[in-house]
MILOVO-893745 format. One record per residue (C-alpha): residue in one letter; z, x, y. Coordinates in pm, 1 decimal, decimal comma. Layout:
# residues N
SITE  type        c3        c1        c2
SITE     A         Z         X         Y
...
# end
This chain:
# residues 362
SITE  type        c3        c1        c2
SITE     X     696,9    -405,8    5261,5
SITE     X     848,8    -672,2    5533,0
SITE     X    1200,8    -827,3    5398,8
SITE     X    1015,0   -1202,2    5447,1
SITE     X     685,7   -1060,5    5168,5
SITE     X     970,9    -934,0    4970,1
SITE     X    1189,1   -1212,5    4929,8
SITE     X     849,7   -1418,3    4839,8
SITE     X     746,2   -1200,9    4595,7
SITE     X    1115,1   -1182,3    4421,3
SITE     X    1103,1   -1545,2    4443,9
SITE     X     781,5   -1586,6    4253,4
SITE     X     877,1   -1308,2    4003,8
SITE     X    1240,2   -1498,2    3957,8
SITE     X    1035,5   -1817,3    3890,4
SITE     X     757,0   -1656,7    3639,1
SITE     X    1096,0   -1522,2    3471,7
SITE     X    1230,3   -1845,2    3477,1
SITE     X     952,9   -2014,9    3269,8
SITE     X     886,6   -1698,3    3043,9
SITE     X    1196,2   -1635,0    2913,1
SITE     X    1312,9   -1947,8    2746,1
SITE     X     975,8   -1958,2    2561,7
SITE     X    1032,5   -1604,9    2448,8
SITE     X    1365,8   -1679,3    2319,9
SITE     X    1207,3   -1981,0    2141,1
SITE     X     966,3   -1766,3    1968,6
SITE     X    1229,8   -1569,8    1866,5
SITE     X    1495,4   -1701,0    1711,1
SITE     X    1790,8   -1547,3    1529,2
SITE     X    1751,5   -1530,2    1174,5
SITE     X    1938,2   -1374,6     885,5
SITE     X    1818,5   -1322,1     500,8
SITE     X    1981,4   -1107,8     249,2
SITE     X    1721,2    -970,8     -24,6
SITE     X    1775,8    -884,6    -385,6
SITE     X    1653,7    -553,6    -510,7
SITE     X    1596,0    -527,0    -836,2
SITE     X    1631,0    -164,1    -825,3
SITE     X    1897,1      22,2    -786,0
SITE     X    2024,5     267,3    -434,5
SITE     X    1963,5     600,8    -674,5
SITE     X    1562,7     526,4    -681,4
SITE     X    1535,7     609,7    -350,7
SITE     X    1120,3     546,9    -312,3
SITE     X    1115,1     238,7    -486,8
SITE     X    1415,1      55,3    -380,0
SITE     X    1359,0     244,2     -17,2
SITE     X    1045,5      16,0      50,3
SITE     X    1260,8    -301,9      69,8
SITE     X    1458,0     -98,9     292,2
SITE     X    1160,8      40,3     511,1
SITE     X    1041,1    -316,0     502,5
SITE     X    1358,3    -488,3     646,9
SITE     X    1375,2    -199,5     909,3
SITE     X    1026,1    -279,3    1042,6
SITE     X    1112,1    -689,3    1094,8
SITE     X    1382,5    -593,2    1264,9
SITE     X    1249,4    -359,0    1488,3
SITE     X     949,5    -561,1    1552,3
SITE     X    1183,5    -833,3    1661,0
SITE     X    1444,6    -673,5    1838,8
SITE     X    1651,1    -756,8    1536,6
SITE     X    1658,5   -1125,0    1573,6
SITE     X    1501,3   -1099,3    1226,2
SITE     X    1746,5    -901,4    1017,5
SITE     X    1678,3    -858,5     651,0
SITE     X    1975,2    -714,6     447,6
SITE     X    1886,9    -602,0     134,6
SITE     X    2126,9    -529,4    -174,9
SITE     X    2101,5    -340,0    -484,7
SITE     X    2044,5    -403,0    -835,5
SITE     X    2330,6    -565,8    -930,8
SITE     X    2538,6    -616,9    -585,8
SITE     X    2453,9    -986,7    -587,4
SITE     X    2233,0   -1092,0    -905,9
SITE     X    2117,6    -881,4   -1171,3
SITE     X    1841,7    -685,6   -1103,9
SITE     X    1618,8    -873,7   -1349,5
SITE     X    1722,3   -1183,3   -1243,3
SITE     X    1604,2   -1165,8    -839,3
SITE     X    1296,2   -1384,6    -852,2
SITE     X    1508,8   -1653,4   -1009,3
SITE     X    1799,9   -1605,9    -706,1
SITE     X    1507,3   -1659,6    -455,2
SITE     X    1369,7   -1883,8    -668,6
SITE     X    1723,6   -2122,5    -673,5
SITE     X    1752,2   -2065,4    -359,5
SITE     X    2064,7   -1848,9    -397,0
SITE     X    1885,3   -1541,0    -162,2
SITE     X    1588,8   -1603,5     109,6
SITE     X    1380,3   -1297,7     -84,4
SITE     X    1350,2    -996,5    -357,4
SITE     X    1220,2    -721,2    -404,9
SITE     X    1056,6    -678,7    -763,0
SITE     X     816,8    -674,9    -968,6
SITE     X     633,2    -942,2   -1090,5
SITE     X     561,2    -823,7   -1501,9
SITE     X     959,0    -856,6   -1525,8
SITE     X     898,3   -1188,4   -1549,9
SITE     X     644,7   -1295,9   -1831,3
SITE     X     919,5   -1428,8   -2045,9
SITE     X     886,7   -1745,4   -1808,2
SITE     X     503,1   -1697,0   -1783,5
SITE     X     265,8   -1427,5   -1911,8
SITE     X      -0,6   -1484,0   -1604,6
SITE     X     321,6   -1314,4   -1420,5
SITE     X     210,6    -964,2   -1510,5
SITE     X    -157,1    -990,4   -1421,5
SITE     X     -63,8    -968,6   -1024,1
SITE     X     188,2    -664,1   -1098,0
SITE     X     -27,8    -460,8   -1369,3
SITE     X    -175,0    -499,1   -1679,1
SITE     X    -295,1    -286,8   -1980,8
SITE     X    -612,1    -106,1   -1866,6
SITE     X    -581,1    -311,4   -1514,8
SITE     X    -650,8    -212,3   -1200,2
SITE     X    -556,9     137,6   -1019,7
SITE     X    -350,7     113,6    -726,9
SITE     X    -590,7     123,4    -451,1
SITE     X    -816,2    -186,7    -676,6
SITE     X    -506,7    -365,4    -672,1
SITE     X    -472,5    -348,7    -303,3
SITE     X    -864,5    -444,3    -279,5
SITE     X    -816,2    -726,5    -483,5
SITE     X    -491,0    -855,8    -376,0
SITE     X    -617,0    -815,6      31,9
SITE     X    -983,4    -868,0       8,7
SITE     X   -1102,3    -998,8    -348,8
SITE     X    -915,6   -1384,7    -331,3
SITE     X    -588,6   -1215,1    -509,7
SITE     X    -354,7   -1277,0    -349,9
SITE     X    -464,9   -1669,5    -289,5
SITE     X    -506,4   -1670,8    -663,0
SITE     X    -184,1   -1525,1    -722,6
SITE     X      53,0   -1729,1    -484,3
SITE     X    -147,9   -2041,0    -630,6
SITE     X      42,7   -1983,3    -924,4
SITE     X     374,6   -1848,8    -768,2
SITE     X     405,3   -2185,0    -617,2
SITE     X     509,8   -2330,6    -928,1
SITE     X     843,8   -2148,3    -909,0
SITE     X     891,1   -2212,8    -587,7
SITE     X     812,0   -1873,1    -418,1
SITE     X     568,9   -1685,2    -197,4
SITE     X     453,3   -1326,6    -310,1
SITE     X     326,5   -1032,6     -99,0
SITE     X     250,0    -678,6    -225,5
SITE     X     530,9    -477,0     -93,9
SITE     X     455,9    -124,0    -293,7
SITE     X     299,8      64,5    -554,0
SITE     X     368,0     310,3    -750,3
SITE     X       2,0     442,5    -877,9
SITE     X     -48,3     536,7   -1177,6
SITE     X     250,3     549,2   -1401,0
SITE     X     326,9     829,1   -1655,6
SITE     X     332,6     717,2   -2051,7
SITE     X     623,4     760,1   -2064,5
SITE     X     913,2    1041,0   -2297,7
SITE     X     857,0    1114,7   -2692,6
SITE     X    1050,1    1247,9   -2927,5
SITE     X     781,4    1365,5   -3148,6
SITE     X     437,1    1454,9   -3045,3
SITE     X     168,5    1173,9   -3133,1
SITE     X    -163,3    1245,1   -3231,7
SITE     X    -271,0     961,5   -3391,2
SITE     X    -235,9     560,7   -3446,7
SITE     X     -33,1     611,8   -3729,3
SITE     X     186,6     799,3   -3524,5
SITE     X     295,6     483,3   -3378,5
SITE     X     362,2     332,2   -3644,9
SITE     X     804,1     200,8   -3666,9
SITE     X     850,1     374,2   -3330,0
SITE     X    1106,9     243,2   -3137,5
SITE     X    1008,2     280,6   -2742,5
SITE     X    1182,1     107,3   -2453,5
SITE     X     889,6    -111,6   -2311,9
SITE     X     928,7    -453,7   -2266,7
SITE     X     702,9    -724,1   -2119,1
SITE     X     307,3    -768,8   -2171,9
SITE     X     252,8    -393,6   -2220,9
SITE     X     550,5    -402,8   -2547,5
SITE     X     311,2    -678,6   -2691,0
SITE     X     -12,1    -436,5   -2690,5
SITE     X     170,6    -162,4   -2862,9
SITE     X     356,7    -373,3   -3130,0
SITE     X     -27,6    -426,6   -3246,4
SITE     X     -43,0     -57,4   -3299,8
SITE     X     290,3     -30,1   -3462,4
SITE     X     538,6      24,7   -3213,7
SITE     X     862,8    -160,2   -3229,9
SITE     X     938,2    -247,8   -2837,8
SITE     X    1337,1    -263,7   -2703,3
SITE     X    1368,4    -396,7   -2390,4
SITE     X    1621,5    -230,4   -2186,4
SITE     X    1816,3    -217,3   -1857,4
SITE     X    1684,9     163,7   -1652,2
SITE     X    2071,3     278,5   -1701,8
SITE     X    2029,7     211,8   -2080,0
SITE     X    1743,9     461,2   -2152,4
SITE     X    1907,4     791,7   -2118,6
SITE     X    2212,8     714,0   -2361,6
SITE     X    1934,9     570,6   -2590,1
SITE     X    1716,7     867,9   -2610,6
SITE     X    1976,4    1111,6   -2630,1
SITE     X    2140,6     899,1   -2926,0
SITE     X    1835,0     858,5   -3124,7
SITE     X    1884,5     452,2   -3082,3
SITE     X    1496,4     491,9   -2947,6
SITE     X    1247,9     693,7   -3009,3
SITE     X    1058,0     696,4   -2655,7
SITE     X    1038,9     541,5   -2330,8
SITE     X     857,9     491,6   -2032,4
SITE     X     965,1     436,3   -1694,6
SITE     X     778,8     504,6   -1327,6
SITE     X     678,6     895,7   -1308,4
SITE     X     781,7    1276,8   -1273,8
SITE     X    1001,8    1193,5    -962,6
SITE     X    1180,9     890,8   -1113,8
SITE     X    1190,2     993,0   -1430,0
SITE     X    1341,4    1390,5   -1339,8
SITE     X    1625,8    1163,2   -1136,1
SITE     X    1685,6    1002,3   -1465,3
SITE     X    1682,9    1300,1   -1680,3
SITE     X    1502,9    1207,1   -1915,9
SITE     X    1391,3    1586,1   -1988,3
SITE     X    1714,4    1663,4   -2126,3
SITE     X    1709,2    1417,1   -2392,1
SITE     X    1280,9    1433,7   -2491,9
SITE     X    1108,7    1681,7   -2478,0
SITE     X     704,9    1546,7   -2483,3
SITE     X     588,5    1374,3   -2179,0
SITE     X     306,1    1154,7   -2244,6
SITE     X      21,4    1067,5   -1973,3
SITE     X    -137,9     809,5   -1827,1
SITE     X      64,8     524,8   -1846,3
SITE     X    -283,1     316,2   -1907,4
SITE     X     -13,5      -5,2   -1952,9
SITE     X      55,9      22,4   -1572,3
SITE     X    -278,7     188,7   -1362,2
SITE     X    -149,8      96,7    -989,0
SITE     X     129,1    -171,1   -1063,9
SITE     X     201,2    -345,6    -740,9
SITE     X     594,2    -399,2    -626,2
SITE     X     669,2    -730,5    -460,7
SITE     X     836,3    -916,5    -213,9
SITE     X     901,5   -1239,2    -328,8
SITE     X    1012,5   -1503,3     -74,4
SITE     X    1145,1   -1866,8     -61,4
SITE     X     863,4   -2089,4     -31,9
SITE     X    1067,1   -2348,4     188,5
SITE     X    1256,7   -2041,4     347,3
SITE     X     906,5   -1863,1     418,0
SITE     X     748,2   -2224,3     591,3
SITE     X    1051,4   -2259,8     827,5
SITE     X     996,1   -1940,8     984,8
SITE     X     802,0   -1904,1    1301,1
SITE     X     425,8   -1815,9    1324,7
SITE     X     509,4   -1495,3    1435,9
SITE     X     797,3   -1383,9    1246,0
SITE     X     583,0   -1510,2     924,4
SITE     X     308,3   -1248,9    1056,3
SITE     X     592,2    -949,6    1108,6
SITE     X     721,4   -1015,7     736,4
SITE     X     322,7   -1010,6     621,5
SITE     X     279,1    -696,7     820,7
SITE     X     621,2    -532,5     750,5
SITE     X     540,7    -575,7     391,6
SITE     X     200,3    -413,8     402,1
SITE     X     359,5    -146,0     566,5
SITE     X     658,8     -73,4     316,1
SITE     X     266,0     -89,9      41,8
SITE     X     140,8     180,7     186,2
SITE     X     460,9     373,7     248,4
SITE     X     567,1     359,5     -92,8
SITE     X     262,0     466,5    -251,9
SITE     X     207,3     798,9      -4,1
SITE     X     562,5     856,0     -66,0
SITE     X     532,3     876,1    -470,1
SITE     X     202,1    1116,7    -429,3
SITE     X     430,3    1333,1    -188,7
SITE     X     743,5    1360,3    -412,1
SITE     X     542,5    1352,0    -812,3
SITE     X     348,1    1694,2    -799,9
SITE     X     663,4    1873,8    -705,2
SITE     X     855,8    1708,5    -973,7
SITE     X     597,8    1747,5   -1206,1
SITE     X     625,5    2109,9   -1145,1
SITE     X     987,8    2094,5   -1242,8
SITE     X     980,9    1925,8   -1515,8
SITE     X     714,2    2161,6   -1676,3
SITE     X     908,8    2472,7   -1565,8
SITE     X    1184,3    2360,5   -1706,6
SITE     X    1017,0    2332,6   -2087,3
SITE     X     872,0    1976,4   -2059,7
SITE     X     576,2    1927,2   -2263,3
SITE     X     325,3    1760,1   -2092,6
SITE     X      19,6    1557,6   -2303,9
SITE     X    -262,7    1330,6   -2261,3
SITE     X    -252,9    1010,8   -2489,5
SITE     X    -582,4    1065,7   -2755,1
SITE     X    -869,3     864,8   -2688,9
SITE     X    -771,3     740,4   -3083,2
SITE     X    -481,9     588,2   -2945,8
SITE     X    -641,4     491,0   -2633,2
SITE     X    -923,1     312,1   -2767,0
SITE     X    -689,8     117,9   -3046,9
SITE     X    -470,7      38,7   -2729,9
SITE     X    -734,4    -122,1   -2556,0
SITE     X    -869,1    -348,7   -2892,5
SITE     X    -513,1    -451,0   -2907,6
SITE     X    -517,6    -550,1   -2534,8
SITE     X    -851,2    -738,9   -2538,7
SITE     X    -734,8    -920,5   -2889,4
SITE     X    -360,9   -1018,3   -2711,9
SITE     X    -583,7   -1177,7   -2377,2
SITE     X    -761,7   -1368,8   -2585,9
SITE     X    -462,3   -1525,7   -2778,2
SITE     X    -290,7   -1590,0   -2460,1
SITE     X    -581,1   -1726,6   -2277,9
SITE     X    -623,0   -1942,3   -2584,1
SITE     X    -296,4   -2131,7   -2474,6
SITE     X    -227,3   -2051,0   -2114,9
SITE     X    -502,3   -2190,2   -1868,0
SITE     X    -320,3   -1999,8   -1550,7
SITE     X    -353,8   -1704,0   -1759,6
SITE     X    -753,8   -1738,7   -1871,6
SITE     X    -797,6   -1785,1   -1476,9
SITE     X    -611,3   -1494,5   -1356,2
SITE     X    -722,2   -1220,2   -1607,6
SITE     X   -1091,8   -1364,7   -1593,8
SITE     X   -1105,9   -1292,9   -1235,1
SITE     X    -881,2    -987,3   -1246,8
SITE     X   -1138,4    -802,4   -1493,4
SITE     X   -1463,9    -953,0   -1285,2
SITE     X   -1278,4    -783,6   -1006,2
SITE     X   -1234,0    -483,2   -1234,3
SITE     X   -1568,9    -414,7   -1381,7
SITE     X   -1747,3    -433,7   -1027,0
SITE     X   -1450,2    -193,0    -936,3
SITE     X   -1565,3      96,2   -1208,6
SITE     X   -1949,3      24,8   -1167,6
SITE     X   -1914,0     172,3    -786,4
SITE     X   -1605,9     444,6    -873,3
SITE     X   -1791,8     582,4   -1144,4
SITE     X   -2044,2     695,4    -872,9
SITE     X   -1848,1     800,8    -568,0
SITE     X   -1473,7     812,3    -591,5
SITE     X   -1483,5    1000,1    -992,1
SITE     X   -1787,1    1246,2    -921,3
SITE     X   -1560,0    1332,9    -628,6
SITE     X   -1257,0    1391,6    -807,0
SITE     X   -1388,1    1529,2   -1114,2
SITE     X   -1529,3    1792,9    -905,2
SITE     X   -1222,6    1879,5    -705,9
SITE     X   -1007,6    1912,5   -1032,9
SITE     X   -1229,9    2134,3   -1178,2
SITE     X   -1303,0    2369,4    -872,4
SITE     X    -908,2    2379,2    -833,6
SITE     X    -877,0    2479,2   -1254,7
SITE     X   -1105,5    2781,2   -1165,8
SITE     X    -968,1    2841,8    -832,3
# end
């Protein structure tokens, strides 16, 4: 090339540069959040997907968008982070939204329910099925803007002291459980105690409770909970795919930029997916464990199953009696759920079923 066409095409290049540039940096402003967790460093999966989550932003904005995100406990209580982001007091959190039905019951509906949605339906209905317009409908009254940021799948049903067989088995047991899911089983008998995830192993070992539930075998062997119970009771029907959420700042959230809104969508999808694989990587292994290691493992009755699910229908129907935000959400959440089972009763269960059984013979 001839040192005159050079210098013309430098110049042009300069000026393109020129005009580009500032309109990049516009788009992408520096901006700086802090996020409280409401779970704490040791639960590596479900704490790690704020952290996979903030990584992502920044990456995808060459950290202009930096997300720090603290523990349980490092800035607000861990129960308390949808009220910090609510306030104000922190741009997000990462939670879970049945932690708060004290303030509202219609809270738990877009986390997980008794005999709700598994985790994949959640995801169906939160990203396709008018969930998660529904749901942020109603987060707007505190102020806040939710997005699914994990899930866990299906929960175990948590540690028992004694075997139970029956209804009656129920009956005066003291289990950690708290929320919506502590209301169904105090209509079978079971005397709920809500308590901090630290709590639960002094509790058990004491005698102070009689059970508790908390995520699954790889959470749950991290807690050692085998050492103080020995009967491990399955599935945790309270919780079938509960989704983890980022909760953001609804003023916070509308200042952003176009784009970086789209990044923190996307991150957050992301960290979803992530979490969920993760869990189904890490549980058979620790299921393993905990069964070598003299853990009895047991399926719930269908007795107690069915009375569980009476008590659930008769507990919507008192709070939907009350609570219009409530009667709306669970109406369409079970719509959404009976369409759900009418097509995974044909495909995804046949499949399965088979599977499990060919694997049982070998």
């Amino acid at each position: 090339m001839k040192r005159r066409e050079f210098l013309k095409v430098s110049t042009a290049g300069a000026a393109v540069a020129a005009v580009a540039s500032p309109a990049i940096a516009q788009s992408m402003p520096e901006v700086k959040w802090r996020l409280a967790s409401s779970f704490p460093k040791s639960l590596d999966t479900i704490y790690g997907g704020a952290e996979m989550m903030a990584k992502q932003v920044a990456e995808m904005t060459d950290n202009k968008f930096q997300i720090q995100v603290f523990a349980a406990g490092e800035l607000v209580p861990g129960l308390q982070a949808l009220d910090a982001v609510s306030n104000g007091t922190v741009e997000m959190c990462h939670t879970v939204s049945y932690y708060y039905v004290g303030k509202d019951p219609t809270f738990a509906i877009y986390a997980s329910v008794p005999f709700g949605l598994n985790a994949r339906q959640q995801n169906s209905w939160w990203y396709q099925g008018g969930g998660m317009e529904l749901a942020n409908e109603f987060y707007k009254k505190f102020g806040v803007v939710g997005m699914p940021c994990g899930n866990t799948g299906t929960q175990m049903g948590g540690w028992f002291r004694k075997e139970i067989k029956t209804v009656a088995d129920l009956s005066g047991l003291k289990m950690r459980i708290g929320g919506i899911a502590g209301q169904v089983l105090q209509k079978v008998g079971v005397v709920p105690q809500q308590l901090a995830g630290g709590d639960i192993y002094p509790s058990l070992e004491k005698g102070t409770i009689d059970a508790a539930e908390w995520v699954g075998p790889y959470d749950d062997e991290k807690l050692g909970f085998q050492k103080v119970a020995k009967y491990y009771y399955y599935p945790g029907f309270w919780e079938g795919g509960p989704t983890v959420h980022a909760f953001t700042n609804l003023d916070k959230f509308n200042s952003l930029p176009k784009n970086y809104q789209a990044i923190l969508a996307n991150a957050c999808t992301n960290a979803n997916t992530w979490m969920a694989a993760r869990y189904d990587l890490q549980n058979p292994g620790a299921l393993k464990r905990l069964v070598a290691g003299g853990t009895q493992l047991r399926p719930f009755t269908n007795e107690v199953l069915d009375a569980c699910l009476k008590a659930t229908n008769e507990l919507w129907g008192e709070i939907s009696a009350k609570n219009a935000d409530f009667k709306k959400s669970i109406d369409a959440m079970q719509a959404y759920r009976s369409d759900q089972y009418l097509w995974w009763q044909v495909a995804e269960y046949t499949y399965d079923s088979f599977m499990i059984r060919s694997r049982t013979r070998g």
